[in-house]
Each structure stands twice: as C-alpha cells, then as structure tokens.
N, C-alpha and C positions, 0 to 999 in steps of 0.2 A: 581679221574678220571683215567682211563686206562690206561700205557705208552703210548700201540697205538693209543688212541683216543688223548691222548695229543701230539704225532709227527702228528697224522694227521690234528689237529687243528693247533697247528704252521706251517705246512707245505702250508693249505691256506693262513694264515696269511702272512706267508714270498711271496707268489704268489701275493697277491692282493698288500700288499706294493710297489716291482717290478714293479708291472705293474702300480703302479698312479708314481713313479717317472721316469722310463722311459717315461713316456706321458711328464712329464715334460722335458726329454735331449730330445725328438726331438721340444719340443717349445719353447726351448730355442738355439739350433742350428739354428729352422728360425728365431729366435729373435736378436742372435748375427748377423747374414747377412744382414738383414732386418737394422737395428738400425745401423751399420755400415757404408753401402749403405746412408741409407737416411742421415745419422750424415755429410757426407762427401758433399755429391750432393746439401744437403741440409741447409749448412755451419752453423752446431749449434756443437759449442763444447759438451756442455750438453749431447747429445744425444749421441756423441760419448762415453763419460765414462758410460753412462749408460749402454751402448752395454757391455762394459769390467766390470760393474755389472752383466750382463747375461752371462757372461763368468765364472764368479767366479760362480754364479748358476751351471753351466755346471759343473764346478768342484766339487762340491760339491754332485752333482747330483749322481756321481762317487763314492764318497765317503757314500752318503747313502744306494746305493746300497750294496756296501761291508756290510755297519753294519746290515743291515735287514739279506744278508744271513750270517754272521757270529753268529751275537746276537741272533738268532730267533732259533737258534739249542737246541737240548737237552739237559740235563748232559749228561755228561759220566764221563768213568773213572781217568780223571784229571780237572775236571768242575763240583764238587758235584754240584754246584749251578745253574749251567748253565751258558750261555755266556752272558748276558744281558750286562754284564759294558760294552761288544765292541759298545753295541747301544749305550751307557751314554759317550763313549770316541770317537764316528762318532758325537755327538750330540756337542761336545764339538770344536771339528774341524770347524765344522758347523759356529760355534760361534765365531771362532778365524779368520778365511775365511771372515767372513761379517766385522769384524773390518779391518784386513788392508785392503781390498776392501775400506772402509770407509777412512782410512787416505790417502790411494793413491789417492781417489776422493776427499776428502777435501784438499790436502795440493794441488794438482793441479791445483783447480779451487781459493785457497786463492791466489796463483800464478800468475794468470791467471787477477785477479781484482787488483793486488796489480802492474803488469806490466800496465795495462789497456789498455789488449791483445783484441783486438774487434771482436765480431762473430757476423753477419747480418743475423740471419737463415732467410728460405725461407716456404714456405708452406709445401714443402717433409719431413723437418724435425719436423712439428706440425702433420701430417700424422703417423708420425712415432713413434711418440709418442702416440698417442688415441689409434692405434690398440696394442703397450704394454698394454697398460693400461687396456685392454678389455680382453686380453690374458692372463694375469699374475694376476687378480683379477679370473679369472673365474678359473686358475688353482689354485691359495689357496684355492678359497671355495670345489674345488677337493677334492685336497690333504689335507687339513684338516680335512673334514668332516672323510676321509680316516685313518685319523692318530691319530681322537678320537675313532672312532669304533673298532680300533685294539688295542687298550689303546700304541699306540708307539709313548715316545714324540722325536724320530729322527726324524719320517716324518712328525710331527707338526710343529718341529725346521724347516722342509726343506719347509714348506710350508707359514712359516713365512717369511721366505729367496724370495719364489717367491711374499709374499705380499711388502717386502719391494720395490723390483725392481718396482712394479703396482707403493708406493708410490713416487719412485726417478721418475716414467717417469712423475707422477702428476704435481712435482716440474718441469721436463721440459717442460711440455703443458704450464706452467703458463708463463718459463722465456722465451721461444718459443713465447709464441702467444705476450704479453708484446712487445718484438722487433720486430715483424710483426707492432704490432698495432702503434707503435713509433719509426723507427728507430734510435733514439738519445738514449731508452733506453737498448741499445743493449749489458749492462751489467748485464742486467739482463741473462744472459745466463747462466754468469758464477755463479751468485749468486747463479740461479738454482742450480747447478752443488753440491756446499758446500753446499745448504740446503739439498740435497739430503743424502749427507755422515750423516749428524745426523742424519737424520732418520736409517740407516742403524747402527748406533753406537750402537743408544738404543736398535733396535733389539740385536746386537750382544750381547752386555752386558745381557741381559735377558736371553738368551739363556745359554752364558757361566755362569751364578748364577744360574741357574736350574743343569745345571752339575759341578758345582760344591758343590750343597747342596747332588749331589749324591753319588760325588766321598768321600763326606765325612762323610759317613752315618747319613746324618740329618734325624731328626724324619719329619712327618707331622706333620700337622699342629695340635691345641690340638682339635678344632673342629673333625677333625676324631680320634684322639684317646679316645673321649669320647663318640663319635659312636661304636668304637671297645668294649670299658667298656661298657657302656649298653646293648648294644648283647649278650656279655658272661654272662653277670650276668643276665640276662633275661630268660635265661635257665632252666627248671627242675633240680633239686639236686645239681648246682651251689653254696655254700655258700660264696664265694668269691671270690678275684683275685688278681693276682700285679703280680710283675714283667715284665710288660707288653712291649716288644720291638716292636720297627718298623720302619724300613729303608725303602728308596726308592732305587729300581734299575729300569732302562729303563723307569723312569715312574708310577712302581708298587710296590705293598706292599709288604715287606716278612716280616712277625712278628710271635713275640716267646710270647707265654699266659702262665702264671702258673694260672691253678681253683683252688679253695678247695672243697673236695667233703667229706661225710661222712666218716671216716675211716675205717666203718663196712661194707662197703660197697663191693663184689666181683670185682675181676678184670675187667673182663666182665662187669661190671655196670659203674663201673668207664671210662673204655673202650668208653661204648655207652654215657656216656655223654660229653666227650671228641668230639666224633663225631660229635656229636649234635651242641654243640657249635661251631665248624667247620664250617656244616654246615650254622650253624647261619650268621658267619661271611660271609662266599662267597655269600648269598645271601643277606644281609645286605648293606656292602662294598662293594662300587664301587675298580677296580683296584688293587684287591690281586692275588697276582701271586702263594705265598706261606704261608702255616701256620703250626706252632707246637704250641701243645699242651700239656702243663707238665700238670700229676693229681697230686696236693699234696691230703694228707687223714689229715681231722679235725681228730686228734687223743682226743680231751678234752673227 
C-alpha cells in the first residue's frame, strides 16, 4: 500500500477512534454529576464510589485519546516501526487505572461492612443506577464494536472499562433495590460496593496480561501461526518455510517468513512469489499490520 494511502487510512482511523471515545468523556462527565447527586440525595454509598468509577473512566478517557493520536502515527525517521507500543502502553495504564479504582473501592466498602457503617438508599439512588446501566452498556457495544473494526485493542481495553462501570452500577441496582425492599438489609449496599471492585479486578487484570504478552513480544496463538504456514505454503513455487516470526503490537501482527523457492529461479521470479505470498497473508490473516519476506533459493 501507498505511504499516502496508509497516512490516509490511519488518519480516519485516529478520527473515528477520537470521536467514539470522546462520546464517551462527555457520558461520563453526566455520569460522574448524575451518580454523585443522586449517591448523596439518595443516601447509597454504593453509588457514590461508582461515580469515582466513572471518574477513573474520565481519566482514562484522557489517556486513550493521547495513545490513538500518538500510536496511530507513521514511521518516521526515529520510529522504523511505527508508534504502536504508545497504544500497548495507553492500554497498559488502562489496566493499572481499573485496579486501584478496584482496591480503593473494595478496601472501602470491606470498611465500611466491617464498621457496620449503615446506608438507607432511597429510590433516587436505584434511579441512578438503571440509567448507568443503559448508558454505559450502550456505550461498550459503541466503543467496541469501534475498536474491533479499527483492529485497536486500546479502545477495546477502554470500552471494557465502560462495560465494567454498566457491571458495578448492576451490583448497585441489586444492593440498592435489596434495602429498598428491606430496610434491615441495608448492608447490602456496601456488599454491593466490594462486589463491584471484582468485577473491575478481573477486567483489569485481563487487560494488563494482553499488555503485557505485547510488551514482551509473545507469539500468537499456534492456531494463527499455522494459518500463517498454510497460506505460504499454499502458494505457487513455494517449496517451503521456517523461520517464521510473529509478535503482537497494538493488537496486530508483524512477522518475518523465510520461503524456499527454486534456486534457478530469476530475481524477479522469486521477487513475484515473495509478493504473492504477501499478498496471501494480508488477505488470509485477520490483523497484520506488517510483513517480511526473506527468499531463500533450494540450491540441491
């Protein structure tokens, strides 16, 4: 592909990214107000750390933007590669962000059960909680569907982040409506509150194991490297292969193939099978960013 067709293809990319997660900093600015408001009026602890959930969103929100327009840029002349690891190290923040978010909210609300600190919530704050829930579900199926089609697992990671919050307000519909429906059981609030941080753990953890199988160039899975081998070898004048590498960055593949091709072969032949299989791969493989091509020559 072209230089310019590739700055102009990343240059949507980095536009449409931008624009699903800023949708998200303005629904999470009415989310932190809204969840606050009603957390307080509405006397449910729960709902309040979930607000300081959507805050850590907001912050993150910040921080995905930087990595889309950092990461999404070209090479240049100190970047053979490109900037992708700034996406794999926004992605990584991402990850580190939802964990202590998660201990702040679980060691406060273990606190909170262990004092047998009492919150009475009231209907404003089961209010407060469904329309999260409506809001932050409809924005991951967004943002994700967003952030499979641009193959960038930053705005995937961020749109996991917005499914967790949808999951923590779940857990507070549940401890909310519970001390509605029984005042005596009005610890269930704060249970809410701690079941919610696991939820948020597991995400995190997930997220920070994806960046870090990239930060430290793990292969895929063997399932795609034996899609990769069949493609190449699949090819006209192909006699064989190996040395076959394959890292992830942002998400995507960059691998290095050595073929064997005839010896007697002209440059130019070898050349065009080289390409071939190239192309094989890109349209094959889902998620290749990058490919090289070594020709050995069968000299026997």
């Amino acid at each position: 592909m072209p230089a310019d067709d590739i700055k102009e293809t990343r240059g949507k990319e980095t536009r449409a990214g931008v624009s699903v997660t800023v949708t998200g900093v303005v629904a999470n600015i009415f989310l932190i107000i809204f969840k606050f408001v009603a957390g307080i009026f509405g006397h449910s602890h729960a709902l309040i750390i979930d607000a300081v959930h959507s805050v850590s969103d907001l912050f993150t929100d910040v921080v995905v933007l930087f990595g889309l327009q950092a990461g999404r840029k070209a090479p240049d002349e100190k970047h053979h590669f490109g900037h992708a690891r700034i996406e794999t190290m926004a992605s990584a923040f991402v990850g580190l962000a939802l964990l202590l978010t998660a201990f702040y909210l679980g060691i406060d609300s273990a606190l909170n059960i262990y004092n047998h600190v009492e919150y009475h919530p009231t209907g404003l704050a089961l209010l407060g909680a469904g329309i999260s829930i409506l809001l932050k579900e409809a924005l991951y199926h967004y943002t994700v569907r967003t952030g499979k089609r641009l193959k960038s697992q930053l705005i995937i990671a961020n749109a996991w982040h917005h499914r967790s919050d949808a999951l923590s307000s779940v857990a507070v519909l549940i401890g909310v409506g519970g001390a509605i429906i029984n005042p005596s059981w009005h610890m269930l609030d704060s249970f809410a509150g701690l079941l919610v941080s696991f939820f948020i753990v597991k995400v995190g953890l997930e997220i920070l194991g994806r960046s870090l199988r990239e930060f430290t160039d793990a292969s895929p899975s063997q399932d795609v490297l034996d899609k990769i081998s069949a493609c190449a070898e699949s090819v006209e004048g192909v006699l064989d292969i190996h040395d076959l590498r394959v890292r992830i960055t942002a998400g995507l593949y960059q691998m290095e193939i050595h073929i064997v091709v005839d010896g007697r072969l002209t440059v130019i032949e070898g050349h065009r099978i080289a390409k071939t299989v190239e192309a094989c791969l890109f349209s094959e493989v889902e998620n290749i960013a990058q490919i090289i091509v070594h020709v050995d020559p069968d000299i026997r």
